[in-house]
N, CA and C of each residue as an Amber inpcrd file, in Angstrom:
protein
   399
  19.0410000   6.3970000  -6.6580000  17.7790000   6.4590000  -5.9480000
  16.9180000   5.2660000  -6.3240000  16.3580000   5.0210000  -5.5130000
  15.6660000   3.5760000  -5.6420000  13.6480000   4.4090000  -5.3000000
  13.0170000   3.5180000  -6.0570000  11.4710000   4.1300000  -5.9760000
  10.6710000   3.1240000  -6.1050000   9.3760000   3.3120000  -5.0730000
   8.6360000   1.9140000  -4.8280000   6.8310000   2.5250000  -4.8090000
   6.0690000   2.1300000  -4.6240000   4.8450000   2.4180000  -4.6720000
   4.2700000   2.2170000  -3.5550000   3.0770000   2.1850000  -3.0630000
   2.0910000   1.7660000  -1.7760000   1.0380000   2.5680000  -1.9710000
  -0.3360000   1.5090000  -2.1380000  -1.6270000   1.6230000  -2.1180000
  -2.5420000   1.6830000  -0.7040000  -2.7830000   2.8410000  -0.6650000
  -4.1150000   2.8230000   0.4230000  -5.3240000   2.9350000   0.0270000
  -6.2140000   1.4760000  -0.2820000  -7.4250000   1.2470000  -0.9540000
  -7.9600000   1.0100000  -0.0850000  -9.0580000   2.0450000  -0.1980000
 -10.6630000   2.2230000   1.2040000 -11.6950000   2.1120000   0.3100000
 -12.3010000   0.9630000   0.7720000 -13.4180000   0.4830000   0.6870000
 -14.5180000   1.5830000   1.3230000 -15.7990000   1.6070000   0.7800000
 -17.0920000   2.6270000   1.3600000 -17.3410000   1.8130000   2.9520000
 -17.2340000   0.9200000   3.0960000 -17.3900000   0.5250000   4.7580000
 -16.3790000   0.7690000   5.4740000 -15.4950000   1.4980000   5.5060000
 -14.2650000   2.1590000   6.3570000 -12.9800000   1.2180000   6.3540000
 -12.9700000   0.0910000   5.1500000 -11.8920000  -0.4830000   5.3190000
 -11.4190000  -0.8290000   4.6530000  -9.8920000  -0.8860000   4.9020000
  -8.4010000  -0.7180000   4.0640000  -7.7490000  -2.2490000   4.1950000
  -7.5230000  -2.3180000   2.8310000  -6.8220000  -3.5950000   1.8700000
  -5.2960000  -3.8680000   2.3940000  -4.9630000  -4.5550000   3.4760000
  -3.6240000  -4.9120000   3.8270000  -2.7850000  -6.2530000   3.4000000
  -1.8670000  -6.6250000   3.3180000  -1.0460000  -7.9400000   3.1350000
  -0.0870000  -8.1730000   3.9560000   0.3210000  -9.1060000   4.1180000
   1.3880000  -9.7470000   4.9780000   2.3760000 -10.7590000   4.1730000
   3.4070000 -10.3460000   4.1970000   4.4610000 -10.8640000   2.9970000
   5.0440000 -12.3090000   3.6270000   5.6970000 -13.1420000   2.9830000
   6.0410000 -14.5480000   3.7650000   7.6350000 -13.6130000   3.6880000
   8.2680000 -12.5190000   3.5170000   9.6700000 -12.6580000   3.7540000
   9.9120000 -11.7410000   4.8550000   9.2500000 -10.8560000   5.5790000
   8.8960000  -9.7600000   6.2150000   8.0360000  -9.2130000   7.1710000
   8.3720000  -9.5600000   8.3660000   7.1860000  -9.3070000   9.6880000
   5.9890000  -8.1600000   9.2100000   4.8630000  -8.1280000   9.9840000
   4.0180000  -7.1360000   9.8690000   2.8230000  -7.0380000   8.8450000
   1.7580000  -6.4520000   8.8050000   0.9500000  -6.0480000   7.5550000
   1.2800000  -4.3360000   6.6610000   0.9370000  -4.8780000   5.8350000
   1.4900000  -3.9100000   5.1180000   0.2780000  -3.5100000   3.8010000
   0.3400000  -2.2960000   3.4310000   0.0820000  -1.4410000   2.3340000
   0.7730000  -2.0510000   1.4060000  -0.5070000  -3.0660000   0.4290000
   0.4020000  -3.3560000  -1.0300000   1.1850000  -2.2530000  -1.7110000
   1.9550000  -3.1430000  -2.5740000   3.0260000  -2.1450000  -3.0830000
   4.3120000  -2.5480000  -3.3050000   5.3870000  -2.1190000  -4.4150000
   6.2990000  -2.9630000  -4.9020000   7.1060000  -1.4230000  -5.7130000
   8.8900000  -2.2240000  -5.7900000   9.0830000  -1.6110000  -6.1920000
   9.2880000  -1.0260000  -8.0520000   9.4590000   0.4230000  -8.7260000
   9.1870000   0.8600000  -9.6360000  10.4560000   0.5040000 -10.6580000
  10.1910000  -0.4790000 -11.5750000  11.0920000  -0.7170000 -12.6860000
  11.6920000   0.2750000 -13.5430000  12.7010000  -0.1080000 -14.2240000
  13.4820000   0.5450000 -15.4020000  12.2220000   1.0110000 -16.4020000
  12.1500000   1.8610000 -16.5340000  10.9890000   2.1780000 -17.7360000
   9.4470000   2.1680000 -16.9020000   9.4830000   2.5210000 -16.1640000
   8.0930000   1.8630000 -15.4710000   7.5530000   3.3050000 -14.7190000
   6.4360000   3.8730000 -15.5930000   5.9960000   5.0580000 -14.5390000
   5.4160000   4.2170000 -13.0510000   5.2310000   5.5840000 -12.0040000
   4.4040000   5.3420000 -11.2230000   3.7860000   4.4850000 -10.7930000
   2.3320000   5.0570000 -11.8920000   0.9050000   4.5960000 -11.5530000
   1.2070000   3.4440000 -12.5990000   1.8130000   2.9950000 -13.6680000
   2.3050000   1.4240000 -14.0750000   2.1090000   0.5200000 -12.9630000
   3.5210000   0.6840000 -11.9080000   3.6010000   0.0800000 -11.4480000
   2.4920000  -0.0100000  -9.9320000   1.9220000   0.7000000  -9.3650000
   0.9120000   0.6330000  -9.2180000  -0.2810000   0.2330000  -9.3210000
  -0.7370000  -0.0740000 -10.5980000  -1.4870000  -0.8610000 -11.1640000
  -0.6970000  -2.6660000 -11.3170000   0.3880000  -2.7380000 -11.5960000
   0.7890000  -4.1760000 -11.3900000   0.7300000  -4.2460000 -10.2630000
   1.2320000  -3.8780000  -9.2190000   1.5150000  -4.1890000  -7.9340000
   0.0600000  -4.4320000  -7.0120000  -0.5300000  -3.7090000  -7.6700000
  -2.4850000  -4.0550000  -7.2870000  -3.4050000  -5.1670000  -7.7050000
  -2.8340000  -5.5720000  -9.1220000  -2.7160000  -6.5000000  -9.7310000
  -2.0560000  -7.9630000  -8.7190000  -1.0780000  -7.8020000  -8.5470000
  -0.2520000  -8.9060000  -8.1960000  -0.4300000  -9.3380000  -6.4870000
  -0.4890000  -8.4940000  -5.7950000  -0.4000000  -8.6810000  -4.7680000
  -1.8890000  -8.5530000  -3.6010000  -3.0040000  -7.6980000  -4.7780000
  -4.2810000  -7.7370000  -4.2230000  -5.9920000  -8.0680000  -4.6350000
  -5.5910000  -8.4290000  -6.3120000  -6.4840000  -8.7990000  -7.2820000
  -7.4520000  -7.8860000  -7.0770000  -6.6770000  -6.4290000  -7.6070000
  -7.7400000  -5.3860000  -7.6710000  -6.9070000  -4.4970000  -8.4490000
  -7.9430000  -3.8870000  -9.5980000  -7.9850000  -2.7880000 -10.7800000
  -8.6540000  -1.7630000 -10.3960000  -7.5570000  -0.7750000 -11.0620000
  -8.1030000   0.7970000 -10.8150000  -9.2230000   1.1430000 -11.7720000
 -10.2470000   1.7390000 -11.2570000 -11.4400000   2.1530000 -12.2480000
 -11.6670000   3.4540000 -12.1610000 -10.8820000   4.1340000 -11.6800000
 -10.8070000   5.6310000 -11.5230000  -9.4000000   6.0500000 -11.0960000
  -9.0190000   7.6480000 -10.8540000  -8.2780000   7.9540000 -10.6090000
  -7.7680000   7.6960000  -9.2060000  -6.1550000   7.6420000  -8.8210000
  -5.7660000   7.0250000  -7.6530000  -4.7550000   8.4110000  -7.5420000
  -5.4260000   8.9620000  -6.5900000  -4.6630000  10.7950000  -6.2840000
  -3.2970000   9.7980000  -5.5400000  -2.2650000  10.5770000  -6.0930000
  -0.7300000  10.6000000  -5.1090000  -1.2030000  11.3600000  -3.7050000
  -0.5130000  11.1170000  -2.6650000  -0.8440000  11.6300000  -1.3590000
  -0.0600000  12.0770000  -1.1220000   1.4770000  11.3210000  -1.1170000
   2.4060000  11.9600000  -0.7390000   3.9650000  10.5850000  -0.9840000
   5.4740000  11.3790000  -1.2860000   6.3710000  10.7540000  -1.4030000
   7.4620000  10.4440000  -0.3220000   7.6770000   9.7010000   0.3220000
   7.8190000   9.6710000   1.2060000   9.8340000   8.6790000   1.4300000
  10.6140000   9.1960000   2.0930000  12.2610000   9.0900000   2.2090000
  11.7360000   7.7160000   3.4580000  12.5440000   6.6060000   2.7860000
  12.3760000   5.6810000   3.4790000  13.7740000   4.8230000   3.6550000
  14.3990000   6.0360000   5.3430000  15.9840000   5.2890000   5.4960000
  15.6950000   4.2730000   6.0300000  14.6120000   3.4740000   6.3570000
  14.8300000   1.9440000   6.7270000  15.7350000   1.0990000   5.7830000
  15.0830000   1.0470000   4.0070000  15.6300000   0.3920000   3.4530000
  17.2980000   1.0330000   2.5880000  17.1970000   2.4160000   2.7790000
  18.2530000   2.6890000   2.1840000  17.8080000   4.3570000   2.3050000
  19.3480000   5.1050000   2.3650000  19.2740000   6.7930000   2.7240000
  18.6410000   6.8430000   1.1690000  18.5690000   6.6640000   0.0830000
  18.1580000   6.6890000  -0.8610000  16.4850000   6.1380000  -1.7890000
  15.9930000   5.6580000  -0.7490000  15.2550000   4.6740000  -1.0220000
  13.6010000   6.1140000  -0.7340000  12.8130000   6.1450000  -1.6860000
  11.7290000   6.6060000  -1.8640000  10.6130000   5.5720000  -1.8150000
   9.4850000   5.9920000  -1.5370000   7.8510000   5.3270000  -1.4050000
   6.8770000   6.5680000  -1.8330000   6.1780000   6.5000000  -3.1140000
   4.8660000   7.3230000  -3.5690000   3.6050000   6.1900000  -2.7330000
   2.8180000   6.7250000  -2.3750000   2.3850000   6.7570000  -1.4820000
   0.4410000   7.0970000  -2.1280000  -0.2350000   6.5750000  -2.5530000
  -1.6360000   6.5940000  -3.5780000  -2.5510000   6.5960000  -2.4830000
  -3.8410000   6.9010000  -2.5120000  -4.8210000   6.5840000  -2.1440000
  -5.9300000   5.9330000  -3.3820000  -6.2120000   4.9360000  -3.2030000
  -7.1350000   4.2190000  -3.7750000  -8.8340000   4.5100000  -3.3780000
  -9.5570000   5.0160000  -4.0440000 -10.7320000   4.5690000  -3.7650000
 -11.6820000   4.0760000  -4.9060000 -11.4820000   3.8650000  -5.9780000
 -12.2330000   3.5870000  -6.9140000 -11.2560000   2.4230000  -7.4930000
 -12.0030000   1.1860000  -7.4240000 -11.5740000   0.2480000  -8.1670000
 -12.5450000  -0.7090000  -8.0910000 -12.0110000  -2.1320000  -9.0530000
 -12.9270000  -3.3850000  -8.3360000 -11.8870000  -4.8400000  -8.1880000
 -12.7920000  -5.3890000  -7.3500000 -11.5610000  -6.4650000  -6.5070000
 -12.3850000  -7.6960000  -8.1500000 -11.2370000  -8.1290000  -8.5130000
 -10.7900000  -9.0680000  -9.7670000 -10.8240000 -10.7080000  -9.0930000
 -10.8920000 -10.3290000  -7.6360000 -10.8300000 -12.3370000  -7.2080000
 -10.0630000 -11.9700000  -5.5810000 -10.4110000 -13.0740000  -5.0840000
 -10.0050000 -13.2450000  -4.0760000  -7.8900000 -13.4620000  -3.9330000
  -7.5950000 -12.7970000  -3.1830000  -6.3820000 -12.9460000  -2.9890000
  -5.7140000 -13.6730000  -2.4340000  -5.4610000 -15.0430000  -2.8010000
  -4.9400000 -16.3330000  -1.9230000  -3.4360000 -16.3710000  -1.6200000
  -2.8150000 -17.1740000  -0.8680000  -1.6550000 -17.2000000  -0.4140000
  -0.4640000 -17.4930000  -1.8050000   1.0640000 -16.9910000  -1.5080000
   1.3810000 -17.2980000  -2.9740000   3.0600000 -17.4630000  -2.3200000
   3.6400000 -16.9590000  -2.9700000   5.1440000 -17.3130000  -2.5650000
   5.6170000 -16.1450000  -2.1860000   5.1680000 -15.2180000  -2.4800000
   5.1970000 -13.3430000  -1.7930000   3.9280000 -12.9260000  -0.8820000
   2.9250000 -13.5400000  -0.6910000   1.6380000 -13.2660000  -0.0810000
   1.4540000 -14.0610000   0.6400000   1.5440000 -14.0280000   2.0990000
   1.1990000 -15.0780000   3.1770000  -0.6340000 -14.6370000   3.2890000
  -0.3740000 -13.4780000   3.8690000  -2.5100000 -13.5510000   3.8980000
  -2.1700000 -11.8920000   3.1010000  -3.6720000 -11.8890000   3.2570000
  -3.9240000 -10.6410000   2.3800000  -5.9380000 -10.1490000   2.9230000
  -6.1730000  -9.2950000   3.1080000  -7.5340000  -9.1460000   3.4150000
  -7.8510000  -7.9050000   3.5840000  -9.3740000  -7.6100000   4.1620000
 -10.0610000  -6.3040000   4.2860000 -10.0900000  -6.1400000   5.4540000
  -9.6630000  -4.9570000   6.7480000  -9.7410000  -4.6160000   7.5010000
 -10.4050000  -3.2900000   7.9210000 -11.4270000  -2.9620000   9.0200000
 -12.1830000  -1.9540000   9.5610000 -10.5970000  -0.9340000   9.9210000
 -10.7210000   0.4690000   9.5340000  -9.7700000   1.3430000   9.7080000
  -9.5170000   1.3250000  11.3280000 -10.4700000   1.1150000  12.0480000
 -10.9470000   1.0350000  13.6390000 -10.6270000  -0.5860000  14.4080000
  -9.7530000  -0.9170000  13.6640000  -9.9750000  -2.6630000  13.9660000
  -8.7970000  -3.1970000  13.2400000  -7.4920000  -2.4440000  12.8690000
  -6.4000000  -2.8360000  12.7080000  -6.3500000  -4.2690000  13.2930000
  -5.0950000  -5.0250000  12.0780000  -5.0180000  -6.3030000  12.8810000
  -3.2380000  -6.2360000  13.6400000  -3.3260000  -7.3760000  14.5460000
  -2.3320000  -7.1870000  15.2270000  -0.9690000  -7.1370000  14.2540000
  -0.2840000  -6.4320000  14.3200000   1.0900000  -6.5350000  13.3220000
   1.1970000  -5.6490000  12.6010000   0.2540000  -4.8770000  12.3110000
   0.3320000  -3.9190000  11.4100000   1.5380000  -2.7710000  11.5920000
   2.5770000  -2.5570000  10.8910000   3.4720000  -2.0080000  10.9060000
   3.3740000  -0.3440000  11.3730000   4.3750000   0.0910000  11.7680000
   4.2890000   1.4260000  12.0870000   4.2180000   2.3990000  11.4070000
   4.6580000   2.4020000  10.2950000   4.2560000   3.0010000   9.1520000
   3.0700000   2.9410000   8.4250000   2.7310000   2.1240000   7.8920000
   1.5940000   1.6200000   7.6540000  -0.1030000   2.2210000   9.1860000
   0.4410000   1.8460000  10.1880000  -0.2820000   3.1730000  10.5910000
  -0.4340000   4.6440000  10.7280000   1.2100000   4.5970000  10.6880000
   1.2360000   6.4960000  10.4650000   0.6190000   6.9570000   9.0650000
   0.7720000   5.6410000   8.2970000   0.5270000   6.5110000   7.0460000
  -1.5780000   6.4550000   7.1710000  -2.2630000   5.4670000   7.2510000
  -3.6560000   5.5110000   7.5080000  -3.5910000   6.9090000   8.0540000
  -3.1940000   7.2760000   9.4670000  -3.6970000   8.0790000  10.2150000
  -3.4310000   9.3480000  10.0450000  -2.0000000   9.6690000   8.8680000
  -2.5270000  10.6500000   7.9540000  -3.6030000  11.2560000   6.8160000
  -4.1640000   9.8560000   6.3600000  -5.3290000   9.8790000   5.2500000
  -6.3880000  10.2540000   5.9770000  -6.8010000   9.4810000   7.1250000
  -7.5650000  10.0110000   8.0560000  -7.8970000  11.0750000   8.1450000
  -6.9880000  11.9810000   8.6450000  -6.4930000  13.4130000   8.6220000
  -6.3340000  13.6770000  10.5000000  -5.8900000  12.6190000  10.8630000
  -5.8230000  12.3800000  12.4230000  -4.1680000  13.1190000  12.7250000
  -3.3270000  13.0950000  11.9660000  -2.2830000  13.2010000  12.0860000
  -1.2010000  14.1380000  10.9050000  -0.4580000  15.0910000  10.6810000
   0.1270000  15.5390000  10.1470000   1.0650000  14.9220000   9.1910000
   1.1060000  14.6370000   8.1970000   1.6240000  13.6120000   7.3040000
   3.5460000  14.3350000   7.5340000   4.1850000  12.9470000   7.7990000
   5.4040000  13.5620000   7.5450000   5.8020000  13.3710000   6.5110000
   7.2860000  13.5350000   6.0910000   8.3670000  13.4860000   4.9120000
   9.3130000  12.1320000   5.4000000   8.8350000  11.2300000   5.9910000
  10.1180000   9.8650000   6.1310000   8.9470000   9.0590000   6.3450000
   9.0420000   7.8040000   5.8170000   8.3210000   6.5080000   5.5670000
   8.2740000   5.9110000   7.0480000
């Protein structure tokens, strides 16, 4: 079994922290996958770290775990909601990070993956959260 993370960090003005990877169409819910020895919320916190220059300053509730046969019948995604943290610096382009920014929940940008909206529009509470990524 393989296990990966993804942050949904909402800002108090209705908007959520996305990235766009240079190896991989679409925007996406930071997030990476969970090392040998590596809880969770570890890697969670690196992966927030690395990919969005933002630290947790409170608790980050699990939402939900989610079977993701895109990348493999085996392949898992925990699935966080973020709302308490603070942004550490601006998030510039890198060799894994093509853009990275703040978006209105109402004002998605073009590309944003399908998942990545199903999963918003479960937090929302617009939509019934499923069990597959």
């Amino acid at each position: 079994m393989t296990l990966g993370v993804r942050a949904a960090v909402l800002n108090d003005r209705g908007e959520v922290f996305l990235i766009r990877h240079t190896y991989t169409p679409g925007w996406h819910l930071p997030g990476g996958g969970v090392e040998v020895g590596e809880t969770m919320v570890d890697a969670l916190v690196k992966e927030l770290r690395e990919e969005a220059c933002i630290s947790l300053t409170g608790p980050a509730p699990l939402f939900g775990v989610y079977l993701n046969r895109k990348t493999s019948p085996r392949d898992h995604v925990a699935l966080y909601v973020v709302r308490e943290f603070a942004v550490d610096g601006m998030k510039l382009p890198d060799m894994e990070i093509a853009e990275a920014g703040w978006f209105p929940l109402d004002g998605l940008p073009q590309g944003v993956t399908p998942a990545t909206r199903r999963r918003l529009a479960e937090i929302a509470g617009g939509i019934a959260p499923t069990a597959e990524w």
